[in-house]
C-alpha positions in Angstrom: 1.4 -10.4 35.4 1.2 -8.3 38.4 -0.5 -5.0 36.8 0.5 -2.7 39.5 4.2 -3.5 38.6 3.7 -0.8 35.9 3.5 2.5 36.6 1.3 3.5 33.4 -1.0 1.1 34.4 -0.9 1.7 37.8 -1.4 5.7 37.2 -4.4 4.2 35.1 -6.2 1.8 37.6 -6.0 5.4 40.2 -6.9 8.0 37.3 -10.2 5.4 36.7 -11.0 4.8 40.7 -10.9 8.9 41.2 -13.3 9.1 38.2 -16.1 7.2 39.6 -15.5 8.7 43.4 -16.1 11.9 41.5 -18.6 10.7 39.6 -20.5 10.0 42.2 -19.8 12.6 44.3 -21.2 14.8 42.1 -24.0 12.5 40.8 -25.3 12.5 44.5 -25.1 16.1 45.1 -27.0 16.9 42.0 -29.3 14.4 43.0 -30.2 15.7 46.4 -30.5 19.6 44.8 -33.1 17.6 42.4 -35.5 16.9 44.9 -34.9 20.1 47.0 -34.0 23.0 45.0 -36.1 25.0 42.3 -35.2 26.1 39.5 -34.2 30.1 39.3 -32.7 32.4 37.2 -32.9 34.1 33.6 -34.1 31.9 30.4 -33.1 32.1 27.0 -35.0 33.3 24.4 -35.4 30.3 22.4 -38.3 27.4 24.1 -39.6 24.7 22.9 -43.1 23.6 23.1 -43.1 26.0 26.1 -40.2 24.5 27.4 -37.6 27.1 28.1 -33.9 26.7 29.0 -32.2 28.4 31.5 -28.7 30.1 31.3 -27.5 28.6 34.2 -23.1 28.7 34.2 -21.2 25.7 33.4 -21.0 23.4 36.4 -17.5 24.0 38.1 -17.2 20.1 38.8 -18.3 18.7 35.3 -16.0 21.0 33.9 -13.0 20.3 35.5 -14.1 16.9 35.3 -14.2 17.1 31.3 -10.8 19.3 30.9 -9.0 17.0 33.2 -10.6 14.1 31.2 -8.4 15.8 27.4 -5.6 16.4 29.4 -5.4 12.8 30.7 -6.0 11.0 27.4 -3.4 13.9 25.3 -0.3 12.3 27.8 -1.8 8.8 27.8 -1.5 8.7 24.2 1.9 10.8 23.7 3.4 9.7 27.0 2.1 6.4 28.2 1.0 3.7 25.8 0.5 3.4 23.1 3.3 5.5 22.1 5.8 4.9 24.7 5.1 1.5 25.9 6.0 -1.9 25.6 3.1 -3.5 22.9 3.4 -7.4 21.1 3.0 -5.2 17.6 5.7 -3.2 18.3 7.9 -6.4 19.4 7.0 -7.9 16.3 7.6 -5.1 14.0 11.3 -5.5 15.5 12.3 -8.9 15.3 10.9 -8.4 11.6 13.0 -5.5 11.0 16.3 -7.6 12.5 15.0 -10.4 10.8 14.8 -8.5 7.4 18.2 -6.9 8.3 19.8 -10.7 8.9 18.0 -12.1 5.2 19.4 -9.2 3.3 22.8 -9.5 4.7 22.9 -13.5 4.1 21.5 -13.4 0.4 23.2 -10.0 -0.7 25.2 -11.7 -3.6 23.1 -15.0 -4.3 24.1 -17.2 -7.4 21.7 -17.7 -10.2 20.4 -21.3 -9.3 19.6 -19.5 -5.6 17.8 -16.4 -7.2 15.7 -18.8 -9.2 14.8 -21.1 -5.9 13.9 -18.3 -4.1 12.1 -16.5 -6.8 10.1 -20.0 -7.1 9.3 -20.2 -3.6 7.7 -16.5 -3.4 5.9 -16.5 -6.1 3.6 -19.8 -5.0 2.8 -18.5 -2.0 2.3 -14.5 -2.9 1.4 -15.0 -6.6 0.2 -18.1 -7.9 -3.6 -18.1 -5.9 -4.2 -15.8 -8.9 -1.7 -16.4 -11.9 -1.3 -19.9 -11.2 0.8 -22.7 -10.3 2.9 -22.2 -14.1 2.0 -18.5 -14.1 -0.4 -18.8 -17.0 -3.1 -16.8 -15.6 -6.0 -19.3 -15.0 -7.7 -19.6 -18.1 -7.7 -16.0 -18.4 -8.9 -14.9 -15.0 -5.2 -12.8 -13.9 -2.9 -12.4 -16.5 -0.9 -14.5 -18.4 2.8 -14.4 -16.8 4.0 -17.1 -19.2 3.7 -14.4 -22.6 5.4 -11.3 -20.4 9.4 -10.3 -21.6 9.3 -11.7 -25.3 9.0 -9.0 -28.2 5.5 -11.1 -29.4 4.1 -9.5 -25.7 4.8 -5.9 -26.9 2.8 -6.7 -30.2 -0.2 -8.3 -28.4 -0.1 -5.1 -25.7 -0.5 -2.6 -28.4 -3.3 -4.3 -29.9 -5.2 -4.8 -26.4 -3.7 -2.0 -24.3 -3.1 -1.9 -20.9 -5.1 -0.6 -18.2 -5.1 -1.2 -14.4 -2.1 0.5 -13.4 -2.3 3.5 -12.8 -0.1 6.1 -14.0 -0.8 9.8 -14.5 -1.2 9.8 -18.1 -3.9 7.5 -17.7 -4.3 3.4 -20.0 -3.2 2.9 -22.6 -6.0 2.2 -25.6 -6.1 -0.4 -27.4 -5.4 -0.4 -31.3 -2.6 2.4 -31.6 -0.8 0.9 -34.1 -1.7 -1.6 -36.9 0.1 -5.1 -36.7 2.6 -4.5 -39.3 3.6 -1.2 -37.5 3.2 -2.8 -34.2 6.1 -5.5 -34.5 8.5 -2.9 -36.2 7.6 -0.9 -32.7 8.3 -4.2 -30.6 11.7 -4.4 -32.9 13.1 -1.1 -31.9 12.2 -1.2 -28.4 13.8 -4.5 -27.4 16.9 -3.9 -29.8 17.4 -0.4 -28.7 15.1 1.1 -25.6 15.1 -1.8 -23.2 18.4 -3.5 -25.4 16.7 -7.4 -24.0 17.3 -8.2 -27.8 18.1 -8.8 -30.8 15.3 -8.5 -32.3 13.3 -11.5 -33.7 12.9 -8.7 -36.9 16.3 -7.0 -36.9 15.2 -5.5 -40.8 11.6 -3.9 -38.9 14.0 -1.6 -36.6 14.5 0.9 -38.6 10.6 1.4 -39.3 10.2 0.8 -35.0 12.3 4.0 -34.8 10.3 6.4 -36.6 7.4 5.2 -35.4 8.6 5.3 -31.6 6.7 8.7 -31.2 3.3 7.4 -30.9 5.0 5.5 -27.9 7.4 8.4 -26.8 4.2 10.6 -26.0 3.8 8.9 -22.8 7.1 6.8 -22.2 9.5 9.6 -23.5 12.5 9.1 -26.0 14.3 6.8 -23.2 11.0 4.5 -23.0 11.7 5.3 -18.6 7.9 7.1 -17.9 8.5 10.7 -18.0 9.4 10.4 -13.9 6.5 8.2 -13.2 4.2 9.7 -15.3 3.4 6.1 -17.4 5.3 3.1 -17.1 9.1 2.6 -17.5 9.3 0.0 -20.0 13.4 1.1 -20.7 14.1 -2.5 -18.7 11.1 -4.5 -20.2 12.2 -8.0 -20.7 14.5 -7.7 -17.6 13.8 -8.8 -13.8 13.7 -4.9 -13.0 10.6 -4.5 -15.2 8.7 -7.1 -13.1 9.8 -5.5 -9.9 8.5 -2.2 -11.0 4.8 -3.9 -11.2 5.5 -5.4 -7.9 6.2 -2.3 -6.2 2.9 -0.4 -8.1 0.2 -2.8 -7.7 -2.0 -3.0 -10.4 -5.4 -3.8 -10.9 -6.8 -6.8 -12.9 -9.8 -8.7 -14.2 -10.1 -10.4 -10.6 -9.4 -7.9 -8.2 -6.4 -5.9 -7.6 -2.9 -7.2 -7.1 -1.1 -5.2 -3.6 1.6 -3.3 -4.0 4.7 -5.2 -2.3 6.7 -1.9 -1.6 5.1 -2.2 2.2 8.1 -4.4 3.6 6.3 -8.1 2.8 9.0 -8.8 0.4 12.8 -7.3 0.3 14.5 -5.8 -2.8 16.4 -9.5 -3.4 13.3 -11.2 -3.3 11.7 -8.9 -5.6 14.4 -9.3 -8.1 14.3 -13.1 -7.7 10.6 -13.2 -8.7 11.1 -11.0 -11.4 13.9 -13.6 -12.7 11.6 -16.5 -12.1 8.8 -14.8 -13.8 11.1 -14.2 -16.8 12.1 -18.0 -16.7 8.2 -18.7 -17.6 8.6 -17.7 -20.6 11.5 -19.2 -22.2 
């Protein structure tokens, strides 16, 4: 690469050799008036150990030096690279925007079987290193993906709560409800709010309903979060649900899972990890 081909560095390479012809110009002349000129003129007030300071102007060639030094890096910054100029992050933040572009457009309408393959492949590279190889958490170390979207998963969340999320309103505690009122909860919610039913307990909804207020403090009547204010859990049970904790993050017993709303992952392949991860556990 020839570097004076480019005018940015080109400009650079002469902006540096004037800096150090001026920098020792001026080094040299205030060398010389070292060793023959004394010191004159009014000190300040303040000294230290004797040793006062005089208030002597700014130096006329330092200070052009220094304002012509901000001026310099302000356009070298705005105008000349980074900003304006070719770079291999840039280049590669393309072709993974075009390459993005191209995946979406191929797998906009994919078939079930393809959803499920894909969803597959994902999750063992970005998610089994913690939930494991069959999504059952490790023995406990991340949790157990294999127990997620059946009413028995609401039942076991009320009695442990959930934490690591969050949301405005804060974790939920553990022990809200007692189990017999927690499985007419889990009833109404998969029969009615998120409608993944029926219910395992169709003759508990009823009882669910009226006691969906201790749950509608924080999720609201629709069970959607109050506008991100706790979690929607209106499509528990469903690929969406899974792609909502995707797109949060959340933090476990491990570390914390990333958010994957930074571009790592595209919507479809979301989805297709939140059908997989439904598939565990059927």
């Amino acid at each position: 690469m020839n570097w004076l081909n480019d005018n940015v560095n080109l400009l650079s390479l002469i902006g540096a050799a004037a800096i150090i012809l001026i920098t020792a110009f001026v080094a040299g002349k205030y060398i010389k008036q070292m060793k023959t000129d004394k010191s004159t003129g009014e000190l300040a007030e303040e000294n230290w150990d004797g040793i006062g300071e005089y208030k002597n102007p700014l130096p006329i060639g330092w200070a052009v030096s220094f304002l012509g030094l901000i001026i310099w890096a302000i356009w070298y910054f705005l105008a000349g690279y980074p900003l304006n100029g070719y770079s291999q992050i840039g280049e590669y933040n393309e072709e993974v925007a075009a390459y993005n572009t191209k995946f979406e457009s191929k797998w906009a309408n994919p078939d079930e079987d393809t959803l499920m393959g894909m969803g597959e492949g994902v999750f063992l590279v970005q998610c089994a290193p913690c939930h494991g190889i069959t999504g059952d958490g490790i023995n406990g170390k991340a949790t157990d993906l294999t127990s997620w979207g059946p009413e028995s998963a609401i039942v076991n969340t009320i009695a442990i709560g959930a934490k690591g999320s969050g949301y405005p309103l804060g974790e939920m505690p553990a022990g809200l409800l007692d189990p017999e009122s927690a499985k007419a909860v889990a009833a109404y919610m998969v029969e009615k709010i998120s409608k993944a039913g029926p219910s395992k307990n169709p003759d508990l909804v009823s009882t669910g309903e009226a006691l969906w207020a201790t749950c509608s403090a924080c999720h609201g009547e629709d069970g959607k979060g109050m506008a991100g204010s706790s979690p929607d859990i209106s499509n528990y049970g469903k690929p969406e649900f899974i792609v909502n904790v995707l797109n949060r993050g959340k933090k476990g017993m491990i570390g914390s899972m990333p958010s994957f709303n930074d571009g790592r992952l595209t919507d479809i392949q979301k989805f297709a990890v939140g059908k997989y991860v439904n598939s565990l556990s059927q």
